[in-house]
C-alpha positions in Angstrom: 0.0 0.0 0.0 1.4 3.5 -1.0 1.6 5.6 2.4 1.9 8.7 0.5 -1.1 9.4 1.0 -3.9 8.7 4.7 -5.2 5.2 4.1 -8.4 5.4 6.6 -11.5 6.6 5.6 -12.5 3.4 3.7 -15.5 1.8 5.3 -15.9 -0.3 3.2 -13.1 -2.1 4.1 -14.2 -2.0 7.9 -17.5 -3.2 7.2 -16.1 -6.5 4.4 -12.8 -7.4 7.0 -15.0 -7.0 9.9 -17.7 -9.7 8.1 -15.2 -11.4 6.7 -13.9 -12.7 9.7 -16.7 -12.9 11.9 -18.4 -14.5 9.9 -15.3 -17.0 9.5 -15.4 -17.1 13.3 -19.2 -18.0 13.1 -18.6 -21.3 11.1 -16.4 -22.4 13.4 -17.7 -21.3 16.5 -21.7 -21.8 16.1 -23.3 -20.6 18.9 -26.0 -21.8 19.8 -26.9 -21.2 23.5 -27.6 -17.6 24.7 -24.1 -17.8 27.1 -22.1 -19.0 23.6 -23.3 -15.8 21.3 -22.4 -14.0 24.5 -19.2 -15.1 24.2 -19.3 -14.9 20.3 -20.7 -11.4 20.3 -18.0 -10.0 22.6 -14.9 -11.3 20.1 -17.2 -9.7 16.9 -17.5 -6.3 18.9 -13.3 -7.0 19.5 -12.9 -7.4 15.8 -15.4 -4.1 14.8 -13.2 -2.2 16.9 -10.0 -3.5 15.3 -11.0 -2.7 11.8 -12.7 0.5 12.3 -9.2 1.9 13.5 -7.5 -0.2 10.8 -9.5 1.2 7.9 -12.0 4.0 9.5 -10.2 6.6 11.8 -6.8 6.0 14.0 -7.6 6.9 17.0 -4.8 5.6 19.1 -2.4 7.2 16.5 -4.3 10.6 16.7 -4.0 10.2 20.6 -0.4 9.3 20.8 0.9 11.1 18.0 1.3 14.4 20.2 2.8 12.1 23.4 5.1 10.3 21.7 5.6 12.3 18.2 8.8 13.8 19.2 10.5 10.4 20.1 9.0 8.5 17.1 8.4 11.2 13.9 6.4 9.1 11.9 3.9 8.7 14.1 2.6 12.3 13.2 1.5 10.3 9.3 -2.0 8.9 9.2 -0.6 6.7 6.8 -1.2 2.3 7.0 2.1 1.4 7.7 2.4 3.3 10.7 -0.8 1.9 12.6 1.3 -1.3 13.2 2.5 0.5 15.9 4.9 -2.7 17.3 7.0 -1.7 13.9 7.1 1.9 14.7 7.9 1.5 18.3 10.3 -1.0 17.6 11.7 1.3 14.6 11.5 -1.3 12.4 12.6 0.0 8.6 11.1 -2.6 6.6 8.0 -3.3 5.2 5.5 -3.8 9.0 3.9 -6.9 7.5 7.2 -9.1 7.7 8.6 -7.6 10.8 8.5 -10.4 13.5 5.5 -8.9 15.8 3.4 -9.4 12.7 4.9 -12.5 11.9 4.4 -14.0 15.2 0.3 -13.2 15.1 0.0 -15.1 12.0 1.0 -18.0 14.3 -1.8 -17.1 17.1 -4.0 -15.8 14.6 -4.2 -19.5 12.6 -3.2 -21.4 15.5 -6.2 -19.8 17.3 -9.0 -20.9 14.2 -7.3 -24.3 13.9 -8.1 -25.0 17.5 -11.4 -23.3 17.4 -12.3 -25.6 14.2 -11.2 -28.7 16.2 -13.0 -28.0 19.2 -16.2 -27.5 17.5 -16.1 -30.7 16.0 -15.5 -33.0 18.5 -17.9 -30.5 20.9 -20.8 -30.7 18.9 -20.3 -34.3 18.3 -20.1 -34.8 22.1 -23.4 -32.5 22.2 -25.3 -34.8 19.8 -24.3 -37.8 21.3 -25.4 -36.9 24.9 -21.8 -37.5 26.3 -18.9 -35.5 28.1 -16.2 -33.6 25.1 -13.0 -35.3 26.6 -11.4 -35.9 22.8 -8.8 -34.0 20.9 -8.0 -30.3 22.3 -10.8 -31.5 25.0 -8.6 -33.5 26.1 -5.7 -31.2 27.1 -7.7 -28.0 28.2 -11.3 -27.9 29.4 -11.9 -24.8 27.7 -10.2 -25.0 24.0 -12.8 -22.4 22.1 -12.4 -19.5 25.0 -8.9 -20.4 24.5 -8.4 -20.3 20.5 -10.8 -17.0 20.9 -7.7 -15.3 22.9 -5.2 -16.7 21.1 -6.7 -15.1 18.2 -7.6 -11.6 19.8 -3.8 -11.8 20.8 -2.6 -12.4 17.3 -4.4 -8.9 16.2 -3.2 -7.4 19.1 0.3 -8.3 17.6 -0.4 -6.7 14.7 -2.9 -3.7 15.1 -2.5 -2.8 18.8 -4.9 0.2 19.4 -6.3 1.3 23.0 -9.8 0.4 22.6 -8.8 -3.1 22.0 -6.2 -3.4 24.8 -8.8 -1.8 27.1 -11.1 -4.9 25.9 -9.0 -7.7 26.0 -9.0 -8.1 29.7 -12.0 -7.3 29.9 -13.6 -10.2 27.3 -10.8 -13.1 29.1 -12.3 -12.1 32.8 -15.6 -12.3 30.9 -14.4 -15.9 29.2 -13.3 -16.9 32.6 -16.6 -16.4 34.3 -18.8 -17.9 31.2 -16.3 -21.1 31.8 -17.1 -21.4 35.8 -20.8 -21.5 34.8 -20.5 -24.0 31.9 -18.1 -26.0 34.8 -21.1 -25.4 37.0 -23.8 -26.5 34.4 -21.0 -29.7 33.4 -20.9 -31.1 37.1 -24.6 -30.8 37.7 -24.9 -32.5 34.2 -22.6 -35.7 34.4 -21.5 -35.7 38.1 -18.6 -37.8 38.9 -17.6 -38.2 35.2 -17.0 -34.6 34.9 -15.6 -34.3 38.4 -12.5 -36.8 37.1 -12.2 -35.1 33.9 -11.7 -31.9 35.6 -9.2 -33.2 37.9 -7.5 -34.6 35.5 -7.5 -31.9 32.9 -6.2 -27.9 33.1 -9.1 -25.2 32.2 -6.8 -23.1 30.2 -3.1 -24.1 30.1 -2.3 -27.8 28.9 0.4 -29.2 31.3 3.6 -30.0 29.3 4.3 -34.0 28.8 2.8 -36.7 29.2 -0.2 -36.5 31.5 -1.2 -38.6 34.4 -5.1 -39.8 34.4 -6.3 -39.5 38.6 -8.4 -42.8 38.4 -11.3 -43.5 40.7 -8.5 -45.2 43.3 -6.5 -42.2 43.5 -9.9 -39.9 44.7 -10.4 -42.7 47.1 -6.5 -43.0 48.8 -6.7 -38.9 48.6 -9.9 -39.0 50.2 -8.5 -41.7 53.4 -5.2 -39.5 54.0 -6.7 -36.4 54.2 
């Protein structure tokens, strides 16, 4: 893109990337329960945000231009390049797109859609089925989607940081965090002691590194007699 000249204005480009990928978010997501297009509806509302300051009006660089302008010049052009503001900060010469912020939030960005993708598979197959999801990224965290959703958000944040979107991000993982105590909540009352195993066994949000080991029926019991 030619930064001779301001590249924002173009709503249309907020309103396609913005559809684009919620939409892409949608088919692998599919919410269906009022709590999961909560959930859904908070990562579109990240994304609107994202691409209206991407393509609509730079805010953040408006903002900071006068507090940082006289450490980093270009930030005073309301040109594309400099929005990826990792680039400018770091003073990265090249072309922003290859330097290693952006990059790196091609990893989280994919990495996060793959996992999304994967979990909804073996999530809605558990669903139809009537049984406990404890296959494939189910079976490393207990929470894979709320986890591929920040995954993702991180990857934009890698490469279009802007201050609405850091002011949301903690905000919508608290919000993830709370949706998964009462989907825990909803799991126990659901399948009981199955769950209660699987939980012990399995992190919410971090998978342990190695090889895992599976607390058995036995193990709750000899727990249970030495405490």
């Amino acid at each position: 893109m030619n930064d001779e000249f301001p590249a924002y204005g173009l709503w249309s480009l907020v309103i396609m990337n913005a559809a684009v990928f919620i939409l892409f978010a949608f088919s692998f997501a599919r919410p269906r329960t009022a709590r999961d297009w909560r959930s859904f509806g908070a990562f579109a509302a990240f994304l609107v945000a994202l691409f209206t300051e991407m393509y609509g009006f730079p805010l953040t660089i408006y903002l900071l231009s006068g507090w940082l302008g006289s450490r980093f010049p270009g930030l005073d052009l309301l040109s594309h390049n400099v929005g990826h503001l990792w680039s400018t900060l770091l003073g990265w010469q090249g072309d922003p797109h290859f330097s290693p912020p952006h990059l790196l939030s091609y990893l989280f960005i994919g990495g996060g859609f793959v996992l999304l993708s994967s979990a909804w598979d073996v999530l809605y197959k558990a669903q139809r089925e009537h049984h406990l999801a404890k296959t494939g990224p189910y079976a490393r965290v207990r929470h894979p989607q709320y986890v591929a959703f920040t995954l993702i958000m991180v990857g934009f944040l890698l490469q279009w940081p802007t201050l609405l979107t850091l002011i949301m991000f903690p905000i919508l993982v608290i919000m993830y965090v709370r949706l998964s105590r009462r989907e825990e909540q909803d799991a126990q009352v659901e399948f009981g002691e199955d769950y209660t195993q699987y939980a012990a066994n399995t992190p919410a949000f971090f998978p342990r590194l190695g090889r895992r080991r599976l607390t058995t029926p036995t193990d709750l019991n000899q727990s249970t007699s030495h405490s």
